[in-house]
Biopython code that builds the backbone (N, CA, C, O; Angstrom):
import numpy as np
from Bio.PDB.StructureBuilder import StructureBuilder

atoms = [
    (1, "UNK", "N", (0.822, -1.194, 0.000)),
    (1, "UNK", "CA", (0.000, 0.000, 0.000)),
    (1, "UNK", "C", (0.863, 1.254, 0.000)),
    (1, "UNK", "O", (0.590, 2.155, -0.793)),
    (2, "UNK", "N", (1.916, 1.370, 0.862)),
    (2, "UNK", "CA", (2.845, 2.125, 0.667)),
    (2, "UNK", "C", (3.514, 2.534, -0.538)),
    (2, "UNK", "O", (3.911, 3.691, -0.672)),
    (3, "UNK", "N", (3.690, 1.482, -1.595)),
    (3, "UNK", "CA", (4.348, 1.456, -2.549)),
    (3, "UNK", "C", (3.119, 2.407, -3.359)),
    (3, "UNK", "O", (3.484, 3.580, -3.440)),
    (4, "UNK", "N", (2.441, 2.282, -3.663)),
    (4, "UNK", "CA", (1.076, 2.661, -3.927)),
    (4, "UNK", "C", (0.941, 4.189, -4.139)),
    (4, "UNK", "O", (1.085, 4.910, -5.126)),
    (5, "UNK", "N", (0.610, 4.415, -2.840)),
    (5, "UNK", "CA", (0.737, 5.520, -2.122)),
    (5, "UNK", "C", (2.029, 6.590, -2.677)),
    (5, "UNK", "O", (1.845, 7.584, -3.379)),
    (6, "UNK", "N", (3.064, 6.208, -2.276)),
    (6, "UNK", "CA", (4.300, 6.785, -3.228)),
    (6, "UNK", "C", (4.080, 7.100, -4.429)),
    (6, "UNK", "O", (4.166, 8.202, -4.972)),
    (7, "UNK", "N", (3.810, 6.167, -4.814)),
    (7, "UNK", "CA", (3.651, 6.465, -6.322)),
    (7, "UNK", "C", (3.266, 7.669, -7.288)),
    (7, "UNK", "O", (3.805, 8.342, -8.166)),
    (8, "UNK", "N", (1.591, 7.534, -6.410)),
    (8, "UNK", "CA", (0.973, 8.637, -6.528)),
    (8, "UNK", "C", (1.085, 9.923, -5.757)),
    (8, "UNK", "O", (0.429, 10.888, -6.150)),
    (9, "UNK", "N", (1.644, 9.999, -4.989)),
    (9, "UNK", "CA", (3.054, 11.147, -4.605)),
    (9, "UNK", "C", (3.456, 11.733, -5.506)),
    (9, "UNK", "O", (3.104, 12.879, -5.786)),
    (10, "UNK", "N", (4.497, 10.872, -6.306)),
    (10, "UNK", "CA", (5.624, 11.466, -7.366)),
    (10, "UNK", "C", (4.566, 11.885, -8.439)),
    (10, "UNK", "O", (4.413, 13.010, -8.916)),
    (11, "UNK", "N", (4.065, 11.064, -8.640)),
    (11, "UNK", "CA", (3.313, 10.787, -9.970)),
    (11, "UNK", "C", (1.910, 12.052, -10.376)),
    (11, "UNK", "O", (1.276, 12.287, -11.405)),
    (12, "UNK", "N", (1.894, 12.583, -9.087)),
    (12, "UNK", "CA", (0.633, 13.672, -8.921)),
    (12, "UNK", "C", (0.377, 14.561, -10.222)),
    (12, "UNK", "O", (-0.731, 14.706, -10.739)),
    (13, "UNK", "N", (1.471, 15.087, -10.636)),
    (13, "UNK", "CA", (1.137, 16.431, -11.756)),
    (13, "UNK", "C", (1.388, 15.675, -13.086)),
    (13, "UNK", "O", (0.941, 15.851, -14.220)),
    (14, "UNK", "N", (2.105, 14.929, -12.653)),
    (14, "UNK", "CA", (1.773, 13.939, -14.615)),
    (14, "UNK", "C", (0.319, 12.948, -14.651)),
    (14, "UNK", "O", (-0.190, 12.737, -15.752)),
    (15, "UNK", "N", (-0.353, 12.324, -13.327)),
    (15, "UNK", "CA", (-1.459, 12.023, -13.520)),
    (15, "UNK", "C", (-2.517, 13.379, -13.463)),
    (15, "UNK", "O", (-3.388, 13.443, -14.331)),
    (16, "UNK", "N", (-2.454, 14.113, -12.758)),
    (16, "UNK", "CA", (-3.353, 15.389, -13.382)),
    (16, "UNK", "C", (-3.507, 15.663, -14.691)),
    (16, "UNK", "O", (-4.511, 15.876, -15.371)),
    (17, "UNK", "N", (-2.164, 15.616, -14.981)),
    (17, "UNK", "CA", (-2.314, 16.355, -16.999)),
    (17, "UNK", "C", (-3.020, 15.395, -17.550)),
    (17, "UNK", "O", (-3.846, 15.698, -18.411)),
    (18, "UNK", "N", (-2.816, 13.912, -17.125)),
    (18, "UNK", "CA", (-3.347, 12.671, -18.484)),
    (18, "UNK", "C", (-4.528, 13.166, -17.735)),
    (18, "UNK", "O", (-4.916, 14.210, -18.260)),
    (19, "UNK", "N", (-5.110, 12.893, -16.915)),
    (19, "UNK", "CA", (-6.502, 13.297, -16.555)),
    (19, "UNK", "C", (-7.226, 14.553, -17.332)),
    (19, "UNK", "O", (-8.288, 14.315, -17.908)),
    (20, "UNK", "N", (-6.759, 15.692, -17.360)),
    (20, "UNK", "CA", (-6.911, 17.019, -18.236)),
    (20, "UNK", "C", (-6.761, 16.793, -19.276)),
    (20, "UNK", "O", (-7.407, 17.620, -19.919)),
    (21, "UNK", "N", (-5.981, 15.746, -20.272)),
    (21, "UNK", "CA", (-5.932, 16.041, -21.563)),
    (21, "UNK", "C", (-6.926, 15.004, -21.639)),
    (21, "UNK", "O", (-7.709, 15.597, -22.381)),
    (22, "UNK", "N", (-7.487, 13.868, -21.415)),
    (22, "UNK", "CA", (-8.710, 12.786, -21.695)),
    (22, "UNK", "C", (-10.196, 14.172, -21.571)),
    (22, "UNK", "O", (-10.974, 14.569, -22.438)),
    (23, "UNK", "N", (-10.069, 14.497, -20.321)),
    (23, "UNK", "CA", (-11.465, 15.434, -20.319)),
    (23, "UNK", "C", (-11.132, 16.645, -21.249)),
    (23, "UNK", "O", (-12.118, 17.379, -21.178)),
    (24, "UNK", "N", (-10.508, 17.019, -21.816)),
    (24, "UNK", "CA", (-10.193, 18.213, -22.965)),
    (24, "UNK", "C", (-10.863, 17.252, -24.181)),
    (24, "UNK", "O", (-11.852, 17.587, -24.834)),
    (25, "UNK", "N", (-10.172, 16.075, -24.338)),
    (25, "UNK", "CA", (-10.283, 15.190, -25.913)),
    (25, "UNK", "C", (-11.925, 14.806, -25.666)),
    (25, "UNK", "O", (-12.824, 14.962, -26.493)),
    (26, "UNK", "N", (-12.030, 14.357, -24.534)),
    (26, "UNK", "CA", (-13.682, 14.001, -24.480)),
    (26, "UNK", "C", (-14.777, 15.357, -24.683)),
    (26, "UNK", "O", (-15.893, 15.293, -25.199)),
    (27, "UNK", "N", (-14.250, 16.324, -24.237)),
    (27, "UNK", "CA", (-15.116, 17.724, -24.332)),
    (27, "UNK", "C", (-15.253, 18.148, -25.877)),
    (27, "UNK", "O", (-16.213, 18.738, -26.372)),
    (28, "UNK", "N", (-14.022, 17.695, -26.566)),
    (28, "UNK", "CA", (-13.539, 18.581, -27.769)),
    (28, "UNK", "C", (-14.540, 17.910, -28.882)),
    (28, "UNK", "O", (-15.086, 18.392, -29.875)),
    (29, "UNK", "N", (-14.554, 16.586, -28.300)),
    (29, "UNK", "CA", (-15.525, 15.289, -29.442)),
    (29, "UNK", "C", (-17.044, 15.976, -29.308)),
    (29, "UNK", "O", (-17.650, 16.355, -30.310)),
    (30, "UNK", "N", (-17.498, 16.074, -28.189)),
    (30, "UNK", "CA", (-18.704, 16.750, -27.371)),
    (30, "UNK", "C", (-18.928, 17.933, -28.074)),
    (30, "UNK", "O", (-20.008, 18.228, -28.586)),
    (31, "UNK", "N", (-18.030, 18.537, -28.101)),
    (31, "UNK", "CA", (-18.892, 20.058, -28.755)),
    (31, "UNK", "C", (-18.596, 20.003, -30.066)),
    (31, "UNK", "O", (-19.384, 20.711, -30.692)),
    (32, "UNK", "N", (-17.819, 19.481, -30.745)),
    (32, "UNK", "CA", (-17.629, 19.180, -31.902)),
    (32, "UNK", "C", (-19.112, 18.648, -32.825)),
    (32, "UNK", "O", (-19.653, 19.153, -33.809)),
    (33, "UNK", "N", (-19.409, 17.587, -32.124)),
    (33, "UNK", "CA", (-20.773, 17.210, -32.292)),
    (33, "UNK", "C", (-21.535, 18.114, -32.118)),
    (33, "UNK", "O", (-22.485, 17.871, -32.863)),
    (34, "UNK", "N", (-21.722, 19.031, -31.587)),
    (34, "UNK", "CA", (-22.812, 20.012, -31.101)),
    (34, "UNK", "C", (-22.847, 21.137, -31.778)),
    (34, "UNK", "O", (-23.707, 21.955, -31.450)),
    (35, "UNK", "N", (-21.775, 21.510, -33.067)),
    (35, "UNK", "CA", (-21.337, 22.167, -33.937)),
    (35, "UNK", "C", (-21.111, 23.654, -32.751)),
    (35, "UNK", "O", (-21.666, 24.677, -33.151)),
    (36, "UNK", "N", (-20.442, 23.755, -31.554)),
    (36, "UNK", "CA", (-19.925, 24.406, -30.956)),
    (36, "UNK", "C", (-17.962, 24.542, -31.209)),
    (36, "UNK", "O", (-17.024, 24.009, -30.616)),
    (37, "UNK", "N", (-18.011, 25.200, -31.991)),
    (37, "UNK", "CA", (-16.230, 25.418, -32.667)),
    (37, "UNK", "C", (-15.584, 25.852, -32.301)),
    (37, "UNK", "O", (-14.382, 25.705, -32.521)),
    (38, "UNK", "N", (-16.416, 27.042, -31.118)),
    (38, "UNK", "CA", (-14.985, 28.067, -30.338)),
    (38, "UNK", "C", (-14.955, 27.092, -29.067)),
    (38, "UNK", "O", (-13.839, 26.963, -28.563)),
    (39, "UNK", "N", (-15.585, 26.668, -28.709)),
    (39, "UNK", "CA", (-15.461, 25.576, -27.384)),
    (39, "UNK", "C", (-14.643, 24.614, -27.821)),
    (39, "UNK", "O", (-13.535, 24.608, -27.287)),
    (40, "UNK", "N", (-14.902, 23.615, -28.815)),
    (40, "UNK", "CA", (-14.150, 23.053, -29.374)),
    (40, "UNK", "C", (-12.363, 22.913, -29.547)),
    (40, "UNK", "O", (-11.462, 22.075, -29.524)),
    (41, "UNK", "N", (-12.670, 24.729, -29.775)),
    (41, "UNK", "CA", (-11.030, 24.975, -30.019)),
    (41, "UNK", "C", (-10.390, 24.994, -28.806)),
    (41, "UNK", "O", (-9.279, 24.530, -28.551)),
    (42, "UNK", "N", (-11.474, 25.791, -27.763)),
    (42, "UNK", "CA", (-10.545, 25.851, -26.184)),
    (42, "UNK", "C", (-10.072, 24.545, -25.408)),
    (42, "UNK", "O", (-9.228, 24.368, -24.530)),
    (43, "UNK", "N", (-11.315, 23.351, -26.360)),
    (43, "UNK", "CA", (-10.880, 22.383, -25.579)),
    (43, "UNK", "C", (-9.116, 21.749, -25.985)),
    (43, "UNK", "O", (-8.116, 21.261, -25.459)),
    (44, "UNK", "N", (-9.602, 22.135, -27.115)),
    (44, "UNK", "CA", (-8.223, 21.511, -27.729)),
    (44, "UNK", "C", (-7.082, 22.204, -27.488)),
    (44, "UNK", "O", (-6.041, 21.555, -27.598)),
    (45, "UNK", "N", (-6.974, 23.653, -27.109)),
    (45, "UNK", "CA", (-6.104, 24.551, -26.744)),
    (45, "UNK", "C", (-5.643, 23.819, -25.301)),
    (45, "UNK", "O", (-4.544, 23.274, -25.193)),
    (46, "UNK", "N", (-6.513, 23.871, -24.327)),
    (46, "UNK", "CA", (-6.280, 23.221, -23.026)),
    (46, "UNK", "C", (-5.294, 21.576, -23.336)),
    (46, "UNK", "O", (-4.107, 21.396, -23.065)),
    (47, "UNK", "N", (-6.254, 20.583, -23.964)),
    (47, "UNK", "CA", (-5.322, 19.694, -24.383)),
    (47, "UNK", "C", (-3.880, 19.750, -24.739)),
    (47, "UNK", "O", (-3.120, 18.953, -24.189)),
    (48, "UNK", "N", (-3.320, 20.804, -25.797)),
    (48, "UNK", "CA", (-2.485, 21.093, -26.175)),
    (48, "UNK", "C", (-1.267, 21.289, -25.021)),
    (48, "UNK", "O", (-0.321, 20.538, -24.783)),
    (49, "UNK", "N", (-1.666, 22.668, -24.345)),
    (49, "UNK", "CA", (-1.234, 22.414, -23.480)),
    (49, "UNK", "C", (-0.522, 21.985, -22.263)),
    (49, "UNK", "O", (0.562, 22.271, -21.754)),
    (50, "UNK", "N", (-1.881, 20.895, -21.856)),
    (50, "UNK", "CA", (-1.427, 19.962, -21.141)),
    (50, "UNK", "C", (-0.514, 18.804, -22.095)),
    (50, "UNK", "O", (0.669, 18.512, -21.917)),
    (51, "UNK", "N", (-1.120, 18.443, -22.785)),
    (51, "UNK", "CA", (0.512, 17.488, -23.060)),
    (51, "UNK", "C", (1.624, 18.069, -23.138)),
    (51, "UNK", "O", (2.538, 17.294, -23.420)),
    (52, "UNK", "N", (2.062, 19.646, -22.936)),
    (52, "UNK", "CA", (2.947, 20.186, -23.458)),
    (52, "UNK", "C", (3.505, 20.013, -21.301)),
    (52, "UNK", "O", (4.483, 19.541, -20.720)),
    (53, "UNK", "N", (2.658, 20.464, -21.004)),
    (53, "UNK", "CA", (2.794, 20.269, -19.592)),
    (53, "UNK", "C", (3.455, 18.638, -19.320)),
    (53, "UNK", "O", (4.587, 18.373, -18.916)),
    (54, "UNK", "N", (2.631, 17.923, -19.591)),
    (54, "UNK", "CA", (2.978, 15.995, -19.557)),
    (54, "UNK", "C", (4.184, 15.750, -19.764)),
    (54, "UNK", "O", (4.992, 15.114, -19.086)),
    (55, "UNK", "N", (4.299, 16.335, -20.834)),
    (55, "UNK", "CA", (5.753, 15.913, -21.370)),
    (55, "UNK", "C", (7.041, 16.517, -20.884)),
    (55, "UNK", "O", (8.108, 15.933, -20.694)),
    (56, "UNK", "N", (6.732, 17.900, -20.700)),
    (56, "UNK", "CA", (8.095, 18.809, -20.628)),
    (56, "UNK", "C", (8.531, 18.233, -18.612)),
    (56, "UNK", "O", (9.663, 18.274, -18.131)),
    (57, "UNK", "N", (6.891, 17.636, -17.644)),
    (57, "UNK", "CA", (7.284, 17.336, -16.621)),
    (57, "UNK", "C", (7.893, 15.687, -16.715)),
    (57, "UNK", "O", (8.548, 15.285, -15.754)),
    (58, "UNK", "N", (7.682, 14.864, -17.761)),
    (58, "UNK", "CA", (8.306, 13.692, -17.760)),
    (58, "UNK", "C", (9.512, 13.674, -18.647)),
    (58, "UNK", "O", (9.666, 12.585, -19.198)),
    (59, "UNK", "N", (10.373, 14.545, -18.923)),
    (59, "UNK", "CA", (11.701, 15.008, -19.291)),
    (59, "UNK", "C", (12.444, 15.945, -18.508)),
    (59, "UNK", "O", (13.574, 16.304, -18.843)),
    (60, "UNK", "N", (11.652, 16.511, -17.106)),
    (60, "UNK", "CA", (12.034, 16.916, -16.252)),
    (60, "UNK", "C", (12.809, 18.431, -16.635)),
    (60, "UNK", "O", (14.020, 18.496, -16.421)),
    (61, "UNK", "N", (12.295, 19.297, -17.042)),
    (61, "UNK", "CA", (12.050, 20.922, -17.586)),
    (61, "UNK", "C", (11.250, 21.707, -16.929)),
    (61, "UNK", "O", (10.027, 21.815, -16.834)),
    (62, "UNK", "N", (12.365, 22.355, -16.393)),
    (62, "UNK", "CA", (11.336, 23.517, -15.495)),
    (62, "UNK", "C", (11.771, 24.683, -16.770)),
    (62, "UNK", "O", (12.657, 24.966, -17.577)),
    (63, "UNK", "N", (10.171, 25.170, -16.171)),
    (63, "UNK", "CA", (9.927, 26.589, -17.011)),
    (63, "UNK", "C", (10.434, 27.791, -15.877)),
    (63, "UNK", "O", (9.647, 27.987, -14.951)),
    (64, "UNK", "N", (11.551, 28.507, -15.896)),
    (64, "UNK", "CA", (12.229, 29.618, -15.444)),
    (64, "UNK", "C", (12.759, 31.140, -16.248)),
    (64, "UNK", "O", (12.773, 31.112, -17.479)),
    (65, "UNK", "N", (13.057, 32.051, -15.752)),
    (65, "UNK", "CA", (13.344, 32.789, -16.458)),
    (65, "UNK", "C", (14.266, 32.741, -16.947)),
    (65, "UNK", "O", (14.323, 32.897, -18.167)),
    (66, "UNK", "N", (15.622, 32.451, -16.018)),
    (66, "UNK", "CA", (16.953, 31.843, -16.401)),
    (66, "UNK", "C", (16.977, 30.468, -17.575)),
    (66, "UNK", "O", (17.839, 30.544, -18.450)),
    (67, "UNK", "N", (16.302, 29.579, -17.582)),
    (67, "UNK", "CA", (16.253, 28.612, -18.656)),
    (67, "UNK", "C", (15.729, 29.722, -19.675)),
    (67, "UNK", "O", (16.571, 30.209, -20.429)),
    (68, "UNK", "N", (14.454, 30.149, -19.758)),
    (68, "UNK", "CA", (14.043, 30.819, -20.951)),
    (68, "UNK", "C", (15.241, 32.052, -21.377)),
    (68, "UNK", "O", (15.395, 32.251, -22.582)),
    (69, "UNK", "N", (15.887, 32.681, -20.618)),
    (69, "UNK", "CA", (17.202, 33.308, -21.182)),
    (69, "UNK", "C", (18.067, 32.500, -21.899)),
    (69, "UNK", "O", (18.414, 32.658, -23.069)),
    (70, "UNK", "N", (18.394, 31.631, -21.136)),
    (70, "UNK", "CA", (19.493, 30.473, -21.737)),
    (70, "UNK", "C", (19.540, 30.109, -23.624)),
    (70, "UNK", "O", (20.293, 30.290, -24.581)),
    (71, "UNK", "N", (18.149, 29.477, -23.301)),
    (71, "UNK", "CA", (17.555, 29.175, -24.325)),
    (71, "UNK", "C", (17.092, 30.392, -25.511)),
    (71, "UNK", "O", (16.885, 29.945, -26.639)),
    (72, "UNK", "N", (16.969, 31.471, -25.369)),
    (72, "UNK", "CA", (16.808, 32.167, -26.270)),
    (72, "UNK", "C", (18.503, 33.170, -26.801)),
    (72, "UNK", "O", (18.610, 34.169, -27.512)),
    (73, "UNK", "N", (19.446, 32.449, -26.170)),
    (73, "UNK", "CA", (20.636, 33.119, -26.006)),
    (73, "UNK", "C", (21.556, 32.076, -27.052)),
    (73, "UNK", "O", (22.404, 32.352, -27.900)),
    (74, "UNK", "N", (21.095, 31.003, -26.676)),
    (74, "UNK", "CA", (21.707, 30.097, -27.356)),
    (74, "UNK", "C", (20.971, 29.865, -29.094)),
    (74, "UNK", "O", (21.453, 29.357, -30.107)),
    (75, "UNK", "N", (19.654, 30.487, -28.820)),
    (75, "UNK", "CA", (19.483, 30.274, -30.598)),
    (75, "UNK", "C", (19.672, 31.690, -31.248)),
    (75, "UNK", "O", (19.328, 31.911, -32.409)),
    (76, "UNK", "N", (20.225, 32.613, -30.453)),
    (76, "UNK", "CA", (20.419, 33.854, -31.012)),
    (76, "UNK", "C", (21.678, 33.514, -31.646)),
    (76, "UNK", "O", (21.958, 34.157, -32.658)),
    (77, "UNK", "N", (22.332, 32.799, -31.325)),
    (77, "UNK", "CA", (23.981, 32.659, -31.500)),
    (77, "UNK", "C", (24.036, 31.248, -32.282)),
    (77, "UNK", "O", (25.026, 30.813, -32.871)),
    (78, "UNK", "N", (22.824, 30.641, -32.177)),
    (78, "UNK", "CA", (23.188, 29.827, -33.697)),
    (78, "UNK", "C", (22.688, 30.049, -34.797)),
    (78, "UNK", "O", (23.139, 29.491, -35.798)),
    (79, "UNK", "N", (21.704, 30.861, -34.857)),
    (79, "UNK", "CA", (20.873, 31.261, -35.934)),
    (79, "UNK", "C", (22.233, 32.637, -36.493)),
    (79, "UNK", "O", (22.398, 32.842, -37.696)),
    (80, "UNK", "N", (23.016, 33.385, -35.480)),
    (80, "UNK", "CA", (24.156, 34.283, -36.383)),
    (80, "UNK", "C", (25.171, 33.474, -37.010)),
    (80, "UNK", "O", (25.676, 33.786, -38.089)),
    (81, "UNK", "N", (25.529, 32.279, -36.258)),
    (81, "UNK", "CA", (26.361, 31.086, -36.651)),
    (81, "UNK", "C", (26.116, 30.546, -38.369)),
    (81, "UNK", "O", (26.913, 30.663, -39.299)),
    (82, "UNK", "N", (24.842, 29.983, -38.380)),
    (82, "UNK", "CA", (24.822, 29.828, -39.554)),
    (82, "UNK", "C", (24.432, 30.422, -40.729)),
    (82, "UNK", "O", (24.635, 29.989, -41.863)),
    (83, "UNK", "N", (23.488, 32.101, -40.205)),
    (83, "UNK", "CA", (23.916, 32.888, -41.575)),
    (83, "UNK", "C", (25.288, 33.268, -41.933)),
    (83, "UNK", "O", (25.431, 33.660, -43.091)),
    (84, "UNK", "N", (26.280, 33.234, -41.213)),
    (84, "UNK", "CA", (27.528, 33.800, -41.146)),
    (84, "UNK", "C", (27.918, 32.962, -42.130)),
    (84, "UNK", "O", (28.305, 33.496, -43.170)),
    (85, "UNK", "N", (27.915, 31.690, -42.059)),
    (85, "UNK", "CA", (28.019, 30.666, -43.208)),
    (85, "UNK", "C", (27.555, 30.527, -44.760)),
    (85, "UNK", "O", (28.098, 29.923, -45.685)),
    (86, "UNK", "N", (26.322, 31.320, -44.721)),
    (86, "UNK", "CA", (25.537, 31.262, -46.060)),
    (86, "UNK", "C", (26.283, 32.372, -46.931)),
    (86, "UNK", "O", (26.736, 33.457, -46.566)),
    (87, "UNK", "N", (26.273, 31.711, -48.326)),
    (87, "UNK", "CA", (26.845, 32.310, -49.333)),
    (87, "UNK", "C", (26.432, 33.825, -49.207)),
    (87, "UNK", "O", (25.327, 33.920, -48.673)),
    (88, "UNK", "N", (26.924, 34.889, -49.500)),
    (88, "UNK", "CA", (26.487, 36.293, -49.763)),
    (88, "UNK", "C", (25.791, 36.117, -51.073)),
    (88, "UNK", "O", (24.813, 36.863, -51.122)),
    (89, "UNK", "N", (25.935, 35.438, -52.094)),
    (89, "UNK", "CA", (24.986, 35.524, -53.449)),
    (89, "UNK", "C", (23.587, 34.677, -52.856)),
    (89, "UNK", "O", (22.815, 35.147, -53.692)),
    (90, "UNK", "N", (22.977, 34.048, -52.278)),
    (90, "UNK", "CA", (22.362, 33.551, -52.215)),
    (90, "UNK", "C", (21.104, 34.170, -52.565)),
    (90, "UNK", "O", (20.894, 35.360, -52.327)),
    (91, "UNK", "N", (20.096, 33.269, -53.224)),
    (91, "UNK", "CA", (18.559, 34.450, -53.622)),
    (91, "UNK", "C", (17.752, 34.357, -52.551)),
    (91, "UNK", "O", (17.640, 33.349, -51.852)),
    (92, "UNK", "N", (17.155, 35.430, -52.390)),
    (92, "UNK", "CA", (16.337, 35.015, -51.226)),
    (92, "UNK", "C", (14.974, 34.815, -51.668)),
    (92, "UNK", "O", (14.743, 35.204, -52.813)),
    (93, "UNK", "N", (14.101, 34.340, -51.077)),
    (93, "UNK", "CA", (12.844, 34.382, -51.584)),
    (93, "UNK", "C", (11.749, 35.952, -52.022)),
    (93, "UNK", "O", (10.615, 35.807, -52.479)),
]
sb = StructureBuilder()
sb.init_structure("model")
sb.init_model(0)
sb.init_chain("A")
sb.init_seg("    ")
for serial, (resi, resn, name, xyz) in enumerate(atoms, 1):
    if name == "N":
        sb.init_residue(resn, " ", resi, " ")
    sb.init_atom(name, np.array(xyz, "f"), 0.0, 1.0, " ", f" {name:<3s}", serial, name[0])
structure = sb.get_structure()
């Protein structure tokens, strides 16, 4: 029972999300049928979301300001990286 118990401890905010994204997908079918489209969309927005939540907590990613610096620091400097590389004749669209 203990073991159990633990489980669902750790396990709390990744069983919340699967819980939230089933009642999002079940809502989204629901109003879908009901030719309700902006509900529809929120459900699916919420879904979205949450798996984005599911996942980023079962790869273990915290959302911070310092990560979100990091991360926008590091594609500033590869995105100059590889135009620096591209031909100067190149056409652009």
């Amino acid at each position: 029972m203990a073991t159990i118990t633990t489980s669902l401890i750790v396990m709390r905010w990744e069983l919340l999300s699967a819980i939230m994204m089933f009642f999002a997908s079940t809502l989204k079918i629901r109003f879908r049928q009901n030719s309700h489209h902006v509900m529809a969309f929120m459900c699916g927005s919420i879904g979205l979301g949450m798996t984005c939540w599911f996942v980023m907590g079962l790869m273990g990613i915290t959302l911070s300001m310092e990560n979100v610096h990091h991360f926008m620091t590091v594609t500033k400097d590869a995105f100059i990286q590889v135009m620096s590389q591209t031909p100067p004749d190149l056409p652009m669209p």
